[in-house]
VOKOLMI-632200 format. One line per field, with one value per residue (C-alpha): residue in one letter; residue number from 1; x, y, z. Coordinates in pm, 1 decimal. Layout:
N
res <- c(a|...)
n <- c(NUM|...)
u <- c(X|...)
v <- c(Y|...)
w <- c(Z|...)
END
This chain:
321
res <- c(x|x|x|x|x|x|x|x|x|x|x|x|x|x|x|x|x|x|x|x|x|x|x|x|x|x|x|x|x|x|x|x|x|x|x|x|x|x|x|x|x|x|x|x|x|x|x|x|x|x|x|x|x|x|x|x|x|x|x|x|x|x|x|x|x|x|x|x|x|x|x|x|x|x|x|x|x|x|x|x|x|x|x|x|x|x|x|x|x|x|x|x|x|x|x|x|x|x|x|x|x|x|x|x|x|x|x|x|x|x|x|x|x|x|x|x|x|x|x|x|x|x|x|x|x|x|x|x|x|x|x|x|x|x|x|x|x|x|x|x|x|x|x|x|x|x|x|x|x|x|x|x|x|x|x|x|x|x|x|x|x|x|x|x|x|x|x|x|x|x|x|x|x|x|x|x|x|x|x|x|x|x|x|x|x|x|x|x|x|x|x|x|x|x|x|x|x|x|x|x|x|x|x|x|x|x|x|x|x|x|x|x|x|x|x|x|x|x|x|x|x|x|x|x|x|x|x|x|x|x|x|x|x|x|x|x|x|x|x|x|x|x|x|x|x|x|x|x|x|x|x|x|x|x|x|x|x|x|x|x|x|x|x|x|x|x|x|x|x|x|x|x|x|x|x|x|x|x|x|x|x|x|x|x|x|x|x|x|x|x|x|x|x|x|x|x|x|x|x|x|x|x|x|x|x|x|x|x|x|x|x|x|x|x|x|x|x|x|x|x|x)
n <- c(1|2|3|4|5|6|7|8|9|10|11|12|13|14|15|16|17|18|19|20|21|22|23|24|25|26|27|28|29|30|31|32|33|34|35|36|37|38|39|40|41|42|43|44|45|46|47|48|49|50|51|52|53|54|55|56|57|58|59|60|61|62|63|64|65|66|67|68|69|70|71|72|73|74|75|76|77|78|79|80|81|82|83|84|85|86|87|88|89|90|91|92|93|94|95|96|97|98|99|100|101|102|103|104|105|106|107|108|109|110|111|112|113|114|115|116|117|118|119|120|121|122|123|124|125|126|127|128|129|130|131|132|133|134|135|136|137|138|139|140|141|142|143|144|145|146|147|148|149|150|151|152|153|154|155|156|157|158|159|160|161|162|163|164|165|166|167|168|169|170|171|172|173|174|175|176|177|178|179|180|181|182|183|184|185|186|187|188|189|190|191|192|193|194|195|196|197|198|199|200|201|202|203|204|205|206|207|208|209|210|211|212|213|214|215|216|217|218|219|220|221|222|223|224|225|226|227|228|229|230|231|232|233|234|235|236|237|238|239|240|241|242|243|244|245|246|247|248|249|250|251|252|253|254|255|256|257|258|259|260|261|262|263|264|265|266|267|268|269|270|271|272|273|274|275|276|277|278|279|280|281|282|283|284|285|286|287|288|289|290|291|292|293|294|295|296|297|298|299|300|301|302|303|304|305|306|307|308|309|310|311|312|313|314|315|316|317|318|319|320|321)
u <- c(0.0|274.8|459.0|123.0|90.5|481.7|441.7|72.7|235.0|523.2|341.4|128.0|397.4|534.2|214.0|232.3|596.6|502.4|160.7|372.7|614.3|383.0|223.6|238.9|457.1|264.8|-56.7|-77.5|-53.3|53.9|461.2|605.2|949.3|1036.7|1229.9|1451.9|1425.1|1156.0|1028.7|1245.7|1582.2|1766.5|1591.9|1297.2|1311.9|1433.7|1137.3|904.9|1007.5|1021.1|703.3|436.5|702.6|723.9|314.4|285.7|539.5|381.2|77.7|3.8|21.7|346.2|347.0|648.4|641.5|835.0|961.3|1229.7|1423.7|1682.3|1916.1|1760.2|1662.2|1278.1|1303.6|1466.3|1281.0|1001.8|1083.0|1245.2|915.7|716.2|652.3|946.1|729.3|890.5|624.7|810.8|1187.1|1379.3|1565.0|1886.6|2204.0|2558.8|2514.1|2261.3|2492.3|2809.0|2863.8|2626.1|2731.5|3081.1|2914.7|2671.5|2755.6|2408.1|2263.7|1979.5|2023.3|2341.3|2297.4|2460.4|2275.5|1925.2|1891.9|1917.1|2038.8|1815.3|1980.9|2219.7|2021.6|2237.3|2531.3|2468.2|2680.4|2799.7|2999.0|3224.6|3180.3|3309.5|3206.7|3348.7|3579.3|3766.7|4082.3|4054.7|3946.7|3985.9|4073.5|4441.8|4437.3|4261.4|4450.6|4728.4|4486.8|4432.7|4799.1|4910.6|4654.7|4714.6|4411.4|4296.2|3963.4|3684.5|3423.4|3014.1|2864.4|2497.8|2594.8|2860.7|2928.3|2729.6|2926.6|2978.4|3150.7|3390.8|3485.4|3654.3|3823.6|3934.1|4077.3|4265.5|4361.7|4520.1|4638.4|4670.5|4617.0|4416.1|4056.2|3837.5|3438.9|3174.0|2876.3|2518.4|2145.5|2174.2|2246.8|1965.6|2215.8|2575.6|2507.9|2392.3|2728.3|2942.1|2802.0|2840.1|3201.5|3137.1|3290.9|3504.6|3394.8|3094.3|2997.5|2610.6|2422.1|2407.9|2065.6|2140.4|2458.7|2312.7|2129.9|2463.9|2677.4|2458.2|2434.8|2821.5|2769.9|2988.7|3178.7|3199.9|3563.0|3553.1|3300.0|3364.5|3299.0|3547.4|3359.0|3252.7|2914.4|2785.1|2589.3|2964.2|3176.0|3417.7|3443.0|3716.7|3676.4|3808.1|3977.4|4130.8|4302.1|4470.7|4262.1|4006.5|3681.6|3374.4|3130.3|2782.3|2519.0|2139.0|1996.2|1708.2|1711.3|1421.6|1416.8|1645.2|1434.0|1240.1|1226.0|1495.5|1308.0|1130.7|1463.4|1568.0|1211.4|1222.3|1612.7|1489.9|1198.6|1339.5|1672.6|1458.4|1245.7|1539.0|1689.1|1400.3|1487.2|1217.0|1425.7|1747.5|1755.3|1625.7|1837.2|2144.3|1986.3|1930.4|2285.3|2224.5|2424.4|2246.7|2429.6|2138.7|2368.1|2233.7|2186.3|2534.2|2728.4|2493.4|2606.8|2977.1|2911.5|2798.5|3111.2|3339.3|3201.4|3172.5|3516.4|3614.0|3385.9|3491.6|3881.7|3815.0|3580.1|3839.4|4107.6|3963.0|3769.3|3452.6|3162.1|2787.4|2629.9)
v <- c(0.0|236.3|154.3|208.7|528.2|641.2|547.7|746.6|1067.9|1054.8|1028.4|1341.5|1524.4|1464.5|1569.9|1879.2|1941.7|1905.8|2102.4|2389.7|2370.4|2364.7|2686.6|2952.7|3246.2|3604.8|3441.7|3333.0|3673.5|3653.1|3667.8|3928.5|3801.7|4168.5|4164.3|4507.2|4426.5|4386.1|4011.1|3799.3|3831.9|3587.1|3686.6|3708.3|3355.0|3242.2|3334.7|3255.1|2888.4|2916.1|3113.9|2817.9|2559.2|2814.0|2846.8|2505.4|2406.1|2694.7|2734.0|3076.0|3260.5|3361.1|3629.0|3790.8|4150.5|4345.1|4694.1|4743.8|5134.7|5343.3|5047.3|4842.7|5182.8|5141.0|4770.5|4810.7|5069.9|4914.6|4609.4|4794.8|5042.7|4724.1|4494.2|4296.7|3996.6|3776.9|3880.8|4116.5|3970.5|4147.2|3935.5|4128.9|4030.7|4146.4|4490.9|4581.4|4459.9|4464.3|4750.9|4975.5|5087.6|5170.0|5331.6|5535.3|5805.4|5840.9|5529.6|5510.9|5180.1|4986.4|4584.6|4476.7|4759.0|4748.9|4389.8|4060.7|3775.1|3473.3|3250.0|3308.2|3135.4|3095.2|3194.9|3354.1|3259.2|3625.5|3474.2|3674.3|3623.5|3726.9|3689.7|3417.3|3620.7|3743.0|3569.3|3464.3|3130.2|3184.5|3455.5|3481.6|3501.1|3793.5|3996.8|3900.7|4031.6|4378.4|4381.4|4353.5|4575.9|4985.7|5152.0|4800.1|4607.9|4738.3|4571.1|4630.4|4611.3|4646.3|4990.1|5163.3|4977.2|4656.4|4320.9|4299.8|4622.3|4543.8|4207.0|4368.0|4608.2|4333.4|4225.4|4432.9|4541.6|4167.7|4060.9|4350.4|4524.4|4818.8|4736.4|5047.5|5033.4|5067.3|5100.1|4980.2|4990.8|4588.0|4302.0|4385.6|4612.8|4513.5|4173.9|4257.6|4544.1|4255.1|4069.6|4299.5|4432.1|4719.4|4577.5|4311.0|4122.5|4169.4|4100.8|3916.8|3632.0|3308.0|3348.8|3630.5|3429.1|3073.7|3117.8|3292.5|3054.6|2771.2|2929.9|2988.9|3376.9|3362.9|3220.5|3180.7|3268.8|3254.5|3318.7|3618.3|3398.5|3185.6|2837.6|2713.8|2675.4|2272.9|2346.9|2440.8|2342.9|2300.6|2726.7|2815.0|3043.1|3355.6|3159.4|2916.6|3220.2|3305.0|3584.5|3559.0|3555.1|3787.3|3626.4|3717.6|3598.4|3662.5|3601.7|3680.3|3997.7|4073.8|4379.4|4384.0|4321.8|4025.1|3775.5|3516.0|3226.3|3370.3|3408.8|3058.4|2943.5|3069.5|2969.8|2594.8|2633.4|2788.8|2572.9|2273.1|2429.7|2556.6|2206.5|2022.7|1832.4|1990.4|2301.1|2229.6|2038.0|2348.7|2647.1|2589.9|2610.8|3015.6|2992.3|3007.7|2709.4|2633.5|2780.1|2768.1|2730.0|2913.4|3272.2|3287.9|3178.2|3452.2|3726.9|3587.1|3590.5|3969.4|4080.3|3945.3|4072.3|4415.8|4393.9|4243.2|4517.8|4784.3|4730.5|4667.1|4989.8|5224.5|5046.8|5035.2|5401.5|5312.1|5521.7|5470.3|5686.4)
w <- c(0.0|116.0|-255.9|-408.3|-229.2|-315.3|-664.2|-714.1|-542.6|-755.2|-1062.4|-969.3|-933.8|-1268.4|-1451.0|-1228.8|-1321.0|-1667.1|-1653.6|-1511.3|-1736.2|-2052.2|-1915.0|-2192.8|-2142.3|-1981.7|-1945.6|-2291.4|-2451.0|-2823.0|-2842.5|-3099.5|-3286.3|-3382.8|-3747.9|-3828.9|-4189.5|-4457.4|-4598.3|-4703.6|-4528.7|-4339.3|-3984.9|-4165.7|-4337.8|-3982.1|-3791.4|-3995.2|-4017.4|-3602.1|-3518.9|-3581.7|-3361.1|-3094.1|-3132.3|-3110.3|-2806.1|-2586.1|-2655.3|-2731.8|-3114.0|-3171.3|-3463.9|-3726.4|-3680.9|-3939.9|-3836.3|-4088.6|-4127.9|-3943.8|-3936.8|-3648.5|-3450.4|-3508.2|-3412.7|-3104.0|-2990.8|-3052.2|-2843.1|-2561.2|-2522.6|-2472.3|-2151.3|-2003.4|-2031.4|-2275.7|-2535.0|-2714.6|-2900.4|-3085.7|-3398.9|-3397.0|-3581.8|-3533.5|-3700.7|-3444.2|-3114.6|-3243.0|-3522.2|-3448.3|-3137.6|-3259.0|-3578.4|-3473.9|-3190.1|-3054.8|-3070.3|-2827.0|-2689.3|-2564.8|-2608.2|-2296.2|-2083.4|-2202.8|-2351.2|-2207.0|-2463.4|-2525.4|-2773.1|-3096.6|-3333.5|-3645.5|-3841.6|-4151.1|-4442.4|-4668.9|-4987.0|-5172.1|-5559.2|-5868.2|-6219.6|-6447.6|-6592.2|-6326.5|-6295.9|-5924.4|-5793.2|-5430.4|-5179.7|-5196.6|-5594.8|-5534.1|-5295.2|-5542.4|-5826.2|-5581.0|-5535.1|-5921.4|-6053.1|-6067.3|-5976.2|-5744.8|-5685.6|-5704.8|-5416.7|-5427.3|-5074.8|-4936.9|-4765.2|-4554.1|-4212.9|-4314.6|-4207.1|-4669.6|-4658.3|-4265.1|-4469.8|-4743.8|-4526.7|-4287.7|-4610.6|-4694.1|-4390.3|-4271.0|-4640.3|-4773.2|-5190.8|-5312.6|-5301.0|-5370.2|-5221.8|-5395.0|-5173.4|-5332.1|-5140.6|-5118.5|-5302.9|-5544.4|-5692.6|-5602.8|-5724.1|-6121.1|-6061.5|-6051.9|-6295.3|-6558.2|-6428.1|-6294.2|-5983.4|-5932.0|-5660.6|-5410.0|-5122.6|-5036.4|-4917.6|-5107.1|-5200.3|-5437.9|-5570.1|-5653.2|-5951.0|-6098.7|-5990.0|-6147.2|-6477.2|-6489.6|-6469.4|-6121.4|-5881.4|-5517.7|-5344.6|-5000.1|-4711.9|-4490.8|-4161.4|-3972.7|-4110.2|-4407.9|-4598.1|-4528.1|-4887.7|-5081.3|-4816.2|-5112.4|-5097.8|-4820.4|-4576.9|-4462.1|-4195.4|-4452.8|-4628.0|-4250.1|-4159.1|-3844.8|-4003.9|-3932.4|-3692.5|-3897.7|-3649.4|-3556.2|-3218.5|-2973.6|-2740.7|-2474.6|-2262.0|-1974.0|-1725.8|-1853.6|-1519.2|-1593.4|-1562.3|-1894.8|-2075.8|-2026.7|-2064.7|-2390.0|-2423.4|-2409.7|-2668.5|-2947.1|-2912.9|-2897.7|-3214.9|-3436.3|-3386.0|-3512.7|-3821.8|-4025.1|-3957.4|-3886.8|-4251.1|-4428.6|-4307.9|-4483.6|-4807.4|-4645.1|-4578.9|-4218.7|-3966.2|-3663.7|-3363.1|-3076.6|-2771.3|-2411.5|-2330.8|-2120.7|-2494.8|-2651.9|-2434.9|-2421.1|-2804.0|-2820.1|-2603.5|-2799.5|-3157.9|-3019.8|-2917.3|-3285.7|-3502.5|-3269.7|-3342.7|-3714.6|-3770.0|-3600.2|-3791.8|-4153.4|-4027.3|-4181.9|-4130.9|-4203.6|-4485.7)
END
């Protein structure tokens, strides 16, 4: 009776345990994945394929709200002027904690200070290309190409200060040549620019890139991160070429104050979601590698890239538009 009795309690307790922890977030309020950018992008793509998971594992809608303009600002403010619930998460990559606090003199918000870090979700993959006819099958064929040349390289970017524009300078910088920038508004423009040779290389994301490289328009040269795509992991990296790479990443911020048993709430649920095969499988073909670690690696993460684009923007002295 007594090991009838033991066995009975026990059991209630783990359905409470896991009634408790199944509870949805803020009483069930809908949860807002905030996205500085338009449709389409990588963050975009990212939360979209996570929102109906996250919907799913806690039981409460969990929405894609675009707020894209003033490079993150509207975004973030957005998220940080709205309850420290866990209802409100800002889907930040490392130009909005790590380069645009050393670009921008006013910025109103400071990423250590006023957000706390939920999870680094992914690396995204930044290729830099070339068209066919460019002489240059990897990166150190092209410094050499940079070096040789008279008036240099010419490099297309998505903007001033973006993480395309800091990789050529952190080129140049470590291996040296002339290469001249060329900033564009996105790859919708700096991509056809190198295609037709009015740059030399460029700077984007591999979904831009594929359908070029495919048709035998272009070809791929390096990344600009530390690894290599799994998709071409025949294309080097920067780190193969002997310079540190650019860590190019996209995570989850929630207002400082959120209660910490909400940030590692949510730490466990989109880890657990993001590493689903269903989505797991699929993000590469974004160019995005699953990172998904816990919120003390995200923060550890953020430190060190704001040290790494802080050194590389005073060095190179880029400046936003």
């Amino acid at each position: 009776m007594k090991a009838i009795l033991l066995v009975t309690l026990l059991c209630s307790a783990t359905v409470a345990s896991n009634s408790v922890g199944a509870q949805p977030i803020a009483g069930g309020k809908p949860i807002r994945l905030v996205i500085p950018f338009g449709t389409g992008g990588s963050p975009d793509i990212l939360a979209r394929m996570l929102a109906p998971k996250l919907s799913e594992s806690l039981g409460q809608p969990v929405v894609v709200d675009n707020r894209p303009g003033a490079t993150g600002l509207i975004a973030a403010d957005n998220v940080l002027k709205s309850p420290a619930d866990g209802t409100s998460l800002f889907v930040a990559d490392s130009a909005h904690f790590a380069s645009n606090p050393h670009l921008r003199a006013n910025l109103p918000y400071d990423p250590q200070r006023d957000f706390a870090p939920v999870i680094e979700l992914a690396t995204s993959i930044i290729l830099l290309a070339v068209n066919s006819s460019v002489p240059a099958n990897n990166l150190r064929e092209l410094v050499e190409l940079a070096k040789n040349k008279p008036d240099g390289v010419t490099y297309g970017s998505s903007g001033s200060g973006t993480p395309h524009h800091l990789s050529m300078e952190l080129v140049r910088l470590e291996l040296g040549g002339k290469f001249v920038h060329v900033p564009f508004k996105g790859v919708a423009q700096s991509v056809p620019a190198m295609l037709t040779g009015d740059v030399t290389v460029v700077a984007s994301g591999p979904g831009a890139l594929m359908g070029h490289f495919k048709a035998g328009k272009a070809r791929p040269v390096s990344t600009i991160n530390s690894v290599r795509w799994s998709r071409m992991p025949e294309v080097p990296s920067m780190a193969d070429a002997g310079v540190t790479g650019l860590d190019v990443t996209i995570g989850l911020l929630v207002p400082v104050a959120t209660p910490a048993d909400t940030v590692r709430r949510l730490n466990e649920e989109v880890a657990k979601a993001i590493k689903a095969p269903d989505i797991a499988g699929k993000l590469p073909d974004f160019g995005l590698e699953v990172i998904a670690g816990s919120s003390a690696q995200f923060a550890q993460s953020i430190s060190r890239q704001l040290e790494r684009y802080g050194k590389l923007i005073k060095a190179s002295g880029a400046k936003v538009d």
